[in-house]
C-alpha positions as CSV (number, residue, x, y, z in Angstrom):
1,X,30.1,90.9,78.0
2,X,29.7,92.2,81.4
3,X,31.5,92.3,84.6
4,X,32.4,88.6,86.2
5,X,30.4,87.6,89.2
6,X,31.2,84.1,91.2
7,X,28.2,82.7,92.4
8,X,27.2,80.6,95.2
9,X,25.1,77.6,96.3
10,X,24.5,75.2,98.4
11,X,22.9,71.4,98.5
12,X,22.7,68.9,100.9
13,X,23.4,65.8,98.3
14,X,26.4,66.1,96.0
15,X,24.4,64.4,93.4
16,X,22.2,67.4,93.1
17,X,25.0,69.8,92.8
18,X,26.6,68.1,89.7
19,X,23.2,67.8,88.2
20,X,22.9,71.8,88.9
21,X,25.9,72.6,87.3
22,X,26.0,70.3,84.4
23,X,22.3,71.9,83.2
24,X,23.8,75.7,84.1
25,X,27.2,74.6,81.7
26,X,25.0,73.7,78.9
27,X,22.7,76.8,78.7
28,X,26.2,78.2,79.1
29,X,24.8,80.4,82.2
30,X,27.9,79.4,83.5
31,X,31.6,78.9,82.4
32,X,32.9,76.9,85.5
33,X,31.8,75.1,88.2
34,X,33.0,73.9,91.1
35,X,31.7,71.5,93.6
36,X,33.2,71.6,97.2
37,X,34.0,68.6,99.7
38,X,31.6,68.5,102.7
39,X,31.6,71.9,104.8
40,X,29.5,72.3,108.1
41,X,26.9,74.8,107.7
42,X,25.0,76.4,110.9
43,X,22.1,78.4,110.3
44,X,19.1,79.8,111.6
45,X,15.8,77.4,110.2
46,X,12.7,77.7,112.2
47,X,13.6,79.1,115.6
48,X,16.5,76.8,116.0
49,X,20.2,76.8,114.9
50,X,20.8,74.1,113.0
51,X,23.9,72.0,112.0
52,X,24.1,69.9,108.6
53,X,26.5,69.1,106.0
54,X,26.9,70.7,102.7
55,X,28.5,70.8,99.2
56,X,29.2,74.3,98.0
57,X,28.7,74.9,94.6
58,X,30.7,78.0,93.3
59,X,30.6,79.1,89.6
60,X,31.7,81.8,87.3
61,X,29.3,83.8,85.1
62,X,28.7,87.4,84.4
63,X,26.3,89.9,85.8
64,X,24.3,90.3,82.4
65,X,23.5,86.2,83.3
66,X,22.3,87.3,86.7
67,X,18.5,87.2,86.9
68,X,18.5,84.3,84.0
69,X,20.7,82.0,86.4
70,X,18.7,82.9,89.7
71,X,15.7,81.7,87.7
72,X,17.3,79.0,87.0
73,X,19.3,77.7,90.2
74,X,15.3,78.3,91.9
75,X,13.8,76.0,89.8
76,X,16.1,73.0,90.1
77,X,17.4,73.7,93.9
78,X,15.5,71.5,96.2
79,X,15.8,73.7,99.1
80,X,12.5,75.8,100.2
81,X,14.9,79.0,100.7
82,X,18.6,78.3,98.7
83,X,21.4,80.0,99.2
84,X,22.4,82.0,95.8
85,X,24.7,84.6,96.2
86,X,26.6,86.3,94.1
87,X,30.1,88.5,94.4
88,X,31.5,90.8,91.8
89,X,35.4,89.6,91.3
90,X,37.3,93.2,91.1
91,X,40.6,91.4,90.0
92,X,40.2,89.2,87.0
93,X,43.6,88.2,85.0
94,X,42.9,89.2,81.7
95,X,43.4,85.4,80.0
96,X,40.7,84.3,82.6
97,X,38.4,87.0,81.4
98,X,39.0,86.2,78.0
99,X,38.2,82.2,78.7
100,X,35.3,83.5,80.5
101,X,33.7,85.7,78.1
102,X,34.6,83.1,75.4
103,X,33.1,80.1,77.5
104,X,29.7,81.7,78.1
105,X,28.6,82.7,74.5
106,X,25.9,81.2,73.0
């Protein structure tokens, strides 16, 4: 498999976040998710910094999963423009990356 990415979202309803997750675990786009308590987000949205609570949804997938699981975070986010970013993890213990490659085969 390829390199290990964590990936990023957010939602303004927790509901929506464990709905996002559970559908990405069973197309096994994902191995893990995890869903974040409240965080304050400020942000630039139409000409005016703006101040709203979030849940952060972070998750554990590989780069070959990439344009699959953009694809599909877009088409269930409810957000006009969501956050999906994704960061390559350098240092991966080598049980981890075994779970991980194991987790997300299909």
């Amino acid at each position: 498999m390829s390199d290990p990415i964590l990936v990023l979202t957010t939602f303004e309803e927790k509901e929506e976040a464990l709905q996002l997750a559970r559908i990405l675990l069973e197309k096994r786009l994902v191995a893990c998710a995890q869903i974040d308590s409240p965080v304050d987000s400020l942000y630039w949205w139409n000409g005016v910094i703006t101040q709203t609570k979030e849940f952060r949804l972070l998750m554990k997938s590989h780069q070959s999963l990439w344009d699959e699981l953009e694809a599909e975070i877009r088409k269930h986010h409810s957000y006009d423009i969501p956050e999906i970013v994704a960061v390559p993890l350098s240092h991966i213990s080598s049980d981890y990356q075994n779970w991980l490659n194991e987790a997300l085969k299909r």
